[in-house]
Phi, psi and omega in degrees: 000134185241124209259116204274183180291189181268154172243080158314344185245318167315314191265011165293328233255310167319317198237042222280328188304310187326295179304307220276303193318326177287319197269327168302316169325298199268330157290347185249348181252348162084039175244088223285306204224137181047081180226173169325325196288295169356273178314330176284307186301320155331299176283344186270309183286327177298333192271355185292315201270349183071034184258172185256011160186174224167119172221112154280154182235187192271341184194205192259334186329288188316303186295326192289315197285305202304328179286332186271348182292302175311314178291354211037062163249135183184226195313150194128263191277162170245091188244168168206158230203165168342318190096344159290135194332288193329303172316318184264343174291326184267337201283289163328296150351299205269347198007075189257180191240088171288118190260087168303130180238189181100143143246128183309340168305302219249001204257318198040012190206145193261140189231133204262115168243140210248138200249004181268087180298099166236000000 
């Protein structure tokens, strides 16, 4: 089964006036890291998600190390996961033991197996 990319430029295009007035915006008030925008999306996704808090972050690197920290996985443990750059960059982080499983072709999604028994 062949699984295709994400189609980035179809849904820009769909949604293009939408994007650029928000990305003007948010350029025109210079407001990059930690701002209103933030908060509102934090709180807008805890209640879409029914969670009681929502932390955005700058990328998946950044989210993958806050999950495996948060899982306490780290000096040590072995887990194993896709193999895409993010997966190994938050593993390093976390120095944790990456175990690639998968072929990354047919996998597309980091799946946290976890061989360390906690």
């Amino acid at each position: 089964m062949s699984i295709p990319f994400f189609r980035y430029p179809h849904v820009f295009a769909q949604q293009r006036d939408e994007i650029l007035a928000a990305m003007t915006e948010v350029m025109e008030r210079g407001a990059f890291i930690l701002q209103s925008d933030l908060v509102e999306f934090e709180t807008a996704l805890a209640g879409f998600t029914s969670a009681k808090y929502a932390i955005g972050v700058a990328n998946g690197t950044d989210a993958l190390t806050m999950a495996l920290r948060t899982a306490g996985i780290g000096e040590g443990d072995e887990d194993g996961h896709s193999g895409e750059q993010a997966g190994l960059s938050a593993h390093e982080r976390s120095r944790a033991s990456p175990d690639v499983v998968g072929d990354l072709r047919q996998t597309w999604s980091c799946q946290l197996l976890r061989a360390h028994g906690r």
